[in-house]
C-alpha positions as CSV (number, residue, x, y, z in Angstrom):
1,X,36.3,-31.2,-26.3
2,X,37.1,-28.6,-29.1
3,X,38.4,-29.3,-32.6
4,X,39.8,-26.8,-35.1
5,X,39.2,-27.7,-38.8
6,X,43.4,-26.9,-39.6
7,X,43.0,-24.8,-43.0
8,X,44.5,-27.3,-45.3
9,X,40.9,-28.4,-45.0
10,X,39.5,-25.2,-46.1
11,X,39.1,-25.2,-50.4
12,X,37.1,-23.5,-52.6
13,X,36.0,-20.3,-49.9
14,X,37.1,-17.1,-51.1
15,X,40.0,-16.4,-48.0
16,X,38.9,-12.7,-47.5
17,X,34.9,-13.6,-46.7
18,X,36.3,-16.7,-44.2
19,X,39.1,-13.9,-42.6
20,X,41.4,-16.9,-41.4
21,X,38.3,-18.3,-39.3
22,X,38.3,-22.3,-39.1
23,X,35.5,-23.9,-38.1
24,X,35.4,-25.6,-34.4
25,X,33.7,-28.5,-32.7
26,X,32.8,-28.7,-29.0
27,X,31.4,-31.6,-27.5
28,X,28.2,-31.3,-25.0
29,X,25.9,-34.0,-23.1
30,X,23.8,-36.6,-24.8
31,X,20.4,-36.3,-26.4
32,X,18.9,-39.6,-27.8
33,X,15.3,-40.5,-29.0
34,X,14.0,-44.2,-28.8
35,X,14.9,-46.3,-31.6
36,X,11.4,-47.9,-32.0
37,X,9.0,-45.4,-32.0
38,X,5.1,-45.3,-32.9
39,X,3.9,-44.4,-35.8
40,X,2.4,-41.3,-34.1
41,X,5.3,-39.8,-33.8
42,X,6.7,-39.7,-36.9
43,X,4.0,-36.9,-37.4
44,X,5.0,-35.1,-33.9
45,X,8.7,-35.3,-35.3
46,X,7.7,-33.5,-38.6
47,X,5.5,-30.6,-36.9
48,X,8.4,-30.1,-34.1
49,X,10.8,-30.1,-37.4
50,X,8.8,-27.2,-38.8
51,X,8.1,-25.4,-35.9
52,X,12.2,-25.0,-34.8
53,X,13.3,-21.2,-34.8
54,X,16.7,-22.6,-36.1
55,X,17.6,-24.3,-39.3
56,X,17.2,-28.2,-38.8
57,X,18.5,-30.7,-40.9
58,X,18.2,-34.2,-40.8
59,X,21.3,-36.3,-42.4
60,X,22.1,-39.8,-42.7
61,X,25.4,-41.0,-41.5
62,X,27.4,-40.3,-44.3
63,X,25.9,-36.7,-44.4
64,X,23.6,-36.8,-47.3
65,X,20.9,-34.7,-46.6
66,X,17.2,-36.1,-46.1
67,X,15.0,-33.6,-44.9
68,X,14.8,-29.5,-43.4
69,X,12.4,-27.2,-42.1
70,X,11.5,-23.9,-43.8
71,X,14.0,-22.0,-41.6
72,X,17.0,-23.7,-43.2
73,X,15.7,-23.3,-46.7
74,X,15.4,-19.5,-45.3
75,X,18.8,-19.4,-44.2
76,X,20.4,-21.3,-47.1
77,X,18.4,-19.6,-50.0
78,X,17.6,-23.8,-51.3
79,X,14.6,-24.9,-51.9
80,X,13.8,-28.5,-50.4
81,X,14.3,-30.8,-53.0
82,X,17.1,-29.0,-54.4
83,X,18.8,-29.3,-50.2
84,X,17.6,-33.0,-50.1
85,X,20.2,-33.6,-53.4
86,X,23.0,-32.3,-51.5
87,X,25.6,-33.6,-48.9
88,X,26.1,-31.2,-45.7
89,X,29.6,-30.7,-46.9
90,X,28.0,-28.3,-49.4
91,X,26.8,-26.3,-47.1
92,X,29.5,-25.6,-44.2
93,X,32.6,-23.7,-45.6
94,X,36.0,-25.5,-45.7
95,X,34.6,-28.8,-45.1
96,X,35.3,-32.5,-46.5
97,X,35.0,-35.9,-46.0
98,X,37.5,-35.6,-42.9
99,X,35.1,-33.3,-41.3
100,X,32.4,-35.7,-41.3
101,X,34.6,-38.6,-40.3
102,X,35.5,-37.0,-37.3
103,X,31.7,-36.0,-36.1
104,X,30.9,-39.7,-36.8
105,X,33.8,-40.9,-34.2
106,X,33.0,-38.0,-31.7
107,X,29.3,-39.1,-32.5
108,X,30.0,-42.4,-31.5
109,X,31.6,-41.4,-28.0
110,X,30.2,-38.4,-26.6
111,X,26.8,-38.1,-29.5
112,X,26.2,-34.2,-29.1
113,X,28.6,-31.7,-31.0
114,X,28.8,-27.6,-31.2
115,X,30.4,-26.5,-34.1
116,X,31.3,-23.1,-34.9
117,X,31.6,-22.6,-38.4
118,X,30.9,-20.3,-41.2
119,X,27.9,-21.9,-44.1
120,X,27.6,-21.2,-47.3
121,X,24.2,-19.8,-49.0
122,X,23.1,-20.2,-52.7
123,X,24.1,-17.1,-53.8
124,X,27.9,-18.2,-52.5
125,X,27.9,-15.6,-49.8
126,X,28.9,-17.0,-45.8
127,X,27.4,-16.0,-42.6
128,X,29.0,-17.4,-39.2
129,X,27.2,-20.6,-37.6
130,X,26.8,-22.4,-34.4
131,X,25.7,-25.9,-35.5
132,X,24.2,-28.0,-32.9
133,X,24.6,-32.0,-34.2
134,X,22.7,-34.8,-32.4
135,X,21.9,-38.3,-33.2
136,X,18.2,-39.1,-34.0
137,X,17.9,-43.3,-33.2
138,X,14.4,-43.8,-35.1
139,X,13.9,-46.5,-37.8
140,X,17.6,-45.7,-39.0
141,X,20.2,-44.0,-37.1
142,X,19.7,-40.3,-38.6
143,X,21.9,-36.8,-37.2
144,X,20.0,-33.8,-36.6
145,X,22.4,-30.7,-37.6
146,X,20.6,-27.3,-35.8
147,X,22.0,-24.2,-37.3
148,X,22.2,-20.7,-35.6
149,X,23.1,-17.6,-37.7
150,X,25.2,-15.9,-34.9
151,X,25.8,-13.2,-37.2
152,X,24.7,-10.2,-35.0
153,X,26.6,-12.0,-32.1
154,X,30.3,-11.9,-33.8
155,X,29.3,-8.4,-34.8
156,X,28.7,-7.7,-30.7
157,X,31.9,-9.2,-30.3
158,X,33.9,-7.8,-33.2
159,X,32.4,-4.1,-31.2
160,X,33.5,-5.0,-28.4
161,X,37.4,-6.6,-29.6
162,X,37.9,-3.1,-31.3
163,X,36.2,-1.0,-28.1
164,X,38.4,-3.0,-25.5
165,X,41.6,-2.7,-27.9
166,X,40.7,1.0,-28.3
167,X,40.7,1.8,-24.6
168,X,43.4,-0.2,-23.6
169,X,45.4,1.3,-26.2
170,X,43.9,5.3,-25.5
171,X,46.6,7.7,-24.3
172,X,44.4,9.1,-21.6
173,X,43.3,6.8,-18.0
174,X,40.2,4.8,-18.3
175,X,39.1,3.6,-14.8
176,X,35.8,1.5,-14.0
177,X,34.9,1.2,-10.7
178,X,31.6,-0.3,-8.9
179,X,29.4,1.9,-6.5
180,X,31.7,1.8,-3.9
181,X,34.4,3.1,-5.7
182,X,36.5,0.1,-6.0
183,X,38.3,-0.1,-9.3
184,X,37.4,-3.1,-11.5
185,X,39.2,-2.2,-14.3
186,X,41.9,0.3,-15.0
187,X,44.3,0.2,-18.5
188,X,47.5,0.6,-19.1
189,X,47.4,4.7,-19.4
190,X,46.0,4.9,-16.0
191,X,48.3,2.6,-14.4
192,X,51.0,4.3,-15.6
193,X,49.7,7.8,-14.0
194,X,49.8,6.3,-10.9
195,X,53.3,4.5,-11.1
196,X,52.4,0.7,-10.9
197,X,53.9,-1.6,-13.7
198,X,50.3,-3.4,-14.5
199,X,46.4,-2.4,-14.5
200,X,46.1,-5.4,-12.6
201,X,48.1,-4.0,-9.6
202,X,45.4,-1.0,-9.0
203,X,42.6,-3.6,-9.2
204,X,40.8,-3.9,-5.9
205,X,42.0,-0.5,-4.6
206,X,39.4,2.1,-4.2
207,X,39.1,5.7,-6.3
208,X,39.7,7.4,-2.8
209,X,43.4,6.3,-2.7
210,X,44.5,7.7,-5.0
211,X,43.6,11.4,-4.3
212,X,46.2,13.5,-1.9
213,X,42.9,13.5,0.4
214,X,39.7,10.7,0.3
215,X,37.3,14.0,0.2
216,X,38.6,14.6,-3.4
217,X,36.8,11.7,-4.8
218,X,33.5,12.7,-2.9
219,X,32.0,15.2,-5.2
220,X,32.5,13.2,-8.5
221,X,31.4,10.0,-6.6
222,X,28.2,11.8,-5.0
223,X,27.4,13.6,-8.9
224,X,27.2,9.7,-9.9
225,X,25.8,7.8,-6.8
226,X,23.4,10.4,-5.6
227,X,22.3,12.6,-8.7
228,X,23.5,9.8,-11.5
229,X,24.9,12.7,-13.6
230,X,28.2,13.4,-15.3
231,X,30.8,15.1,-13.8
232,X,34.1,16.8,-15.1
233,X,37.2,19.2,-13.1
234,X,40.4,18.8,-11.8
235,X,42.4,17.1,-9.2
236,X,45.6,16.5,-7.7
237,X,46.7,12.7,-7.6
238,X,49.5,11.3,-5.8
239,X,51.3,8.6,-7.7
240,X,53.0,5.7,-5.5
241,X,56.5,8.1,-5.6
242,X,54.5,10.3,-3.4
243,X,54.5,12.8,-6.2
244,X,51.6,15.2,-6.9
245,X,50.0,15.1,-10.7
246,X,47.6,17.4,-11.9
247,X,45.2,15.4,-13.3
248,X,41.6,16.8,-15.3
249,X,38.4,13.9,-14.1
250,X,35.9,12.8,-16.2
251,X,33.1,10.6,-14.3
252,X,30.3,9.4,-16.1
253,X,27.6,6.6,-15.2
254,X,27.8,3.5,-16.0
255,X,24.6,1.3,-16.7
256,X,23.8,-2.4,-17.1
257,X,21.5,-3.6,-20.1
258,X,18.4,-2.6,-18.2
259,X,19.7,1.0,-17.7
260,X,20.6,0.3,-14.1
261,X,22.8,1.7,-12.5
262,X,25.9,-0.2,-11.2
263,X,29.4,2.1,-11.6
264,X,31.2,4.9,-12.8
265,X,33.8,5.6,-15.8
266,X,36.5,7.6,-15.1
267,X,38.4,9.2,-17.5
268,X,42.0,11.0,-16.0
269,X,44.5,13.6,-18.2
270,X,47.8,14.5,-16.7
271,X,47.3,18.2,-17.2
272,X,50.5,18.8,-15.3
273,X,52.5,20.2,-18.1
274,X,49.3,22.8,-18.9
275,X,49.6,23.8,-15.0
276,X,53.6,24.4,-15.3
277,X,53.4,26.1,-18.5
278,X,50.3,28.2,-17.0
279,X,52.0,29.0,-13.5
280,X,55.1,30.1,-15.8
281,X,53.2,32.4,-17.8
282,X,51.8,33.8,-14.4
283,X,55.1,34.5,-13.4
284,X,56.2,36.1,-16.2
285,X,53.0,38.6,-15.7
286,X,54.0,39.3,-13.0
287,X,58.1,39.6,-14.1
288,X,56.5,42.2,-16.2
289,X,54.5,44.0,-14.7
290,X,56.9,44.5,-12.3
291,X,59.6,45.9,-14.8
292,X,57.2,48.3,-16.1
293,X,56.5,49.4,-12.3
294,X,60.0,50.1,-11.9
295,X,61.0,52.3,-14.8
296,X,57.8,54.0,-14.2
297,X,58.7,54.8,-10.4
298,X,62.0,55.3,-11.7
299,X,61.1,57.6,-14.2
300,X,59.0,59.7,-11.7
301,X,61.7,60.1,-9.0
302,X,64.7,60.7,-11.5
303,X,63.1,64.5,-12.0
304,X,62.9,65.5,-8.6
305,X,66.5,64.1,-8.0
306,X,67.8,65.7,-11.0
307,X,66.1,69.0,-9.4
308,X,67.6,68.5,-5.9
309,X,71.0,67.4,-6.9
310,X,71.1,71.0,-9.3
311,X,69.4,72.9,-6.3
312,X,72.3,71.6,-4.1
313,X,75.1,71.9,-6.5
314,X,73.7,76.1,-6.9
315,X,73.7,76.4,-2.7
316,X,76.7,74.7,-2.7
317,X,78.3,77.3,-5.1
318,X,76.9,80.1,-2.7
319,X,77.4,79.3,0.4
320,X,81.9,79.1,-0.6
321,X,81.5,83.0,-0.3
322,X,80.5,82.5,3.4
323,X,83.4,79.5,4.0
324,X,81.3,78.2,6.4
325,X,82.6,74.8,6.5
326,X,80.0,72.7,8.8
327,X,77.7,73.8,6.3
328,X,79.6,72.9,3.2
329,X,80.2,69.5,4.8
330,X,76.6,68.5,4.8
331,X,76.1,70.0,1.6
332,X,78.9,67.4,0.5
333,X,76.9,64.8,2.1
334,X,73.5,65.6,0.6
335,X,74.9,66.0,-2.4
336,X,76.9,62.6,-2.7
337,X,73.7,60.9,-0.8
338,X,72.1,62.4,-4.5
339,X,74.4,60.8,-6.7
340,X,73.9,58.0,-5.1
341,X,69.7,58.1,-5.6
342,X,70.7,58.3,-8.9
343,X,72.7,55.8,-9.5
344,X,70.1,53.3,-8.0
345,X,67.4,55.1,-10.1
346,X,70.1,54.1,-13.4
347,X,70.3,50.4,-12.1
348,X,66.6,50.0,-12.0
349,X,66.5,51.3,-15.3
350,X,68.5,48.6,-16.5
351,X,67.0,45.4,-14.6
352,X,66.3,42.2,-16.5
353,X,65.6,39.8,-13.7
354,X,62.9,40.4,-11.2
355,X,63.2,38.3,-7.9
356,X,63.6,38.6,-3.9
357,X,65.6,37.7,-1.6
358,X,65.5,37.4,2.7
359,X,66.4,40.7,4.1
360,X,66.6,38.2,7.5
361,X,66.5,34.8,8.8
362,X,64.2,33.4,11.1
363,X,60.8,32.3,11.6
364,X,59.2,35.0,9.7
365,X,61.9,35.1,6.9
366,X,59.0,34.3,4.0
367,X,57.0,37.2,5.2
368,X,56.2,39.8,2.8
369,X,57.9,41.8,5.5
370,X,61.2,40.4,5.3
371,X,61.6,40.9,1.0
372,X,64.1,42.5,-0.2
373,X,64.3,43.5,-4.4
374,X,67.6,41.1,-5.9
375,X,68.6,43.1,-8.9
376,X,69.8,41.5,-11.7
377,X,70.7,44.2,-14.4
378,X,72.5,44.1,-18.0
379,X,75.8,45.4,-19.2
């Protein structure tokens, strides 16, 4: 059973110390002590009191307080008489006379509470509680209220809130998997990678899947089974469209509180826009580099053209004396196969676009062999 002290309850608590947190009561298994006991015991009772690591006070029914050990007076900053003048009330933030009624009936049926709460010290400032109630039958019916300061523990869990929220909310893949390889936990980032609609869905499937072969997962998994050191470099992953992602790996070990280990963290980063925008800069090397090859070769065959084509336009001049016609016709030909060599020289001059086509088709039409320039010029 769990109650939740509704805030109407809550009064006189400064509302940014409490942070919205009601108190809570959880019901457990009984614990009684016989009513008539000897005399004897009274004494154990006391020492047993004073030797508790928790706070322990002792309350009559109503909730007036009757005795504590020196660990409450430690937690509470009061000194023993001074706690012994007070009702618990006074000491657990937000709470009334409701609050007490309602341990009394749950006292009544079940006789062993939880509550989580926050108490108040002397100095007015609060610290979160687990108070452990149970009903003392001695002389009198008495409750025994044990309090916990579970400070460091909410701080644990506060850590770990903000370190789950943080990861499920990172822009990058987070994966944990066991040694296998089998994902335990993947978040919403990584999911999203791979195509599926929840985390949940990748759950169960192992790190080796999702490669476009099982041997890329083997020498990131080996660097953290075998050696138990970090590992980092890229991959291709294949999402459930059957497309290929570039994707940068980060595996690092993961450890258990007594430094064993028991799993990896993987860290993924869709580097396929780098990997586009690197292959285009490639290509664009190359684009030019091969623009400046051209006007260079261009620029070294234009002279000896410009030479031949004068040289044949002299002879041709020449050789009209001797009206030799055969002749004259093939120094037609050379000379218009000339002009031509220079036109082509003038195109290359002008290219802009650098590409190739298939000079023929067939089984070895992506040869190097079977290339031919595509000229793409200006103007």
């Amino acid at each position: 059973m769990r109650i939740d002290i509704p805030p109407s309850l809550l009064h006189g608590v400064d509302s940014t110390r409490l942070k919205g947190r009601a108190p809570g009561i959880r019901s457990r298994t009984t614990i009684r002590i016989a009513r008539h006991e000897p005399a004897g015991v009274q004494t154990h009772y006391g020492q047993l009191l004073k030797s508790l690591y928790d706070a322990a006070i002792v309350t009559d029914t109503t909730g007036n307080i009757l005795d504590a050990n020196d660990r409450a007076t430690e937690f509470l900053q009061y000194e023993l008489p001074e706690l012994k003048k007070m009702h618990i009330h006074s000491l657990i933030s937000g709470a009334d006379a409701n609050l007490m009624q309602t341990i009394k009936d749950i006292l009544n049926s079940d006789r062993y509470l939880l509550i989580q709460a926050y108490c108040l010290r002397r100095d007015e400032t609060i610290f979160p509680a687990e108070i452990a109630i149970n009903i003392l039958e001695l002389e009198q019916l008495r409750y025994c209220l044990f309090i916990r300061d579970v400070t460091v523990r909410r701080q644990s869990e506060e850590m770990l809130r903000t370190g789950y929220n943080a990861i499920s909310n990172a822009s990058n893949g987070i994966a944990v998997a066991d040694l296998t390889g089998t994902l335990v936990y993947v978040n919403p980032a990584a999911a999203k990678l791979w195509g599926y609609l929840q985390p949940g869905d990748m759950s169960g499937h192992n790190v080796r899947e999702l490669w476009g072969s099982p041997d890329d997962a083997t020498p990131f998994m080996d660097a953290i089974t075998k050696k138990q050191e970090n590992w980092n470099g890229e991959r291709v992953a294949v999402n459930r469209r059957g497309e290929a992602v570039h994707v940068q790996v980060s595996a690092a070990c993961n450890r258990d509180a007594d430094d064993q280990l028991i799993g990896m963290v993987l860290s993924f980063t869709d580097i396929s826009d780098r990997k586009n925008a690197e292959e285009a800069n490639r290509k664009a090397e190359v684009h030019k580099a091969m623009l400046a090859s051209l006007a260079t070769a261009c620029h070294h065959i234009g002279q000896p053209a410009t030479v031949i084509m004068g040289s044949l336009g002299l002879l041709k001049e020449i050789l009209k004396k001797q009206s030799n016609r055969e002749v004259l016709s093939i120094l037609d030909d050379s000379i218009n196969a000339a002009e031509q060599l220079a036109e082509v020289l003038h195109k290359f001059n002008r290219i802009t676009v650098y590409r190739t086509i298939n000079y023929l088709d067939g089984a070895q039409k992506d040869s190097p062999e079977n290339k031919l320039l595509d000229i793409e010029m200006t103007g």
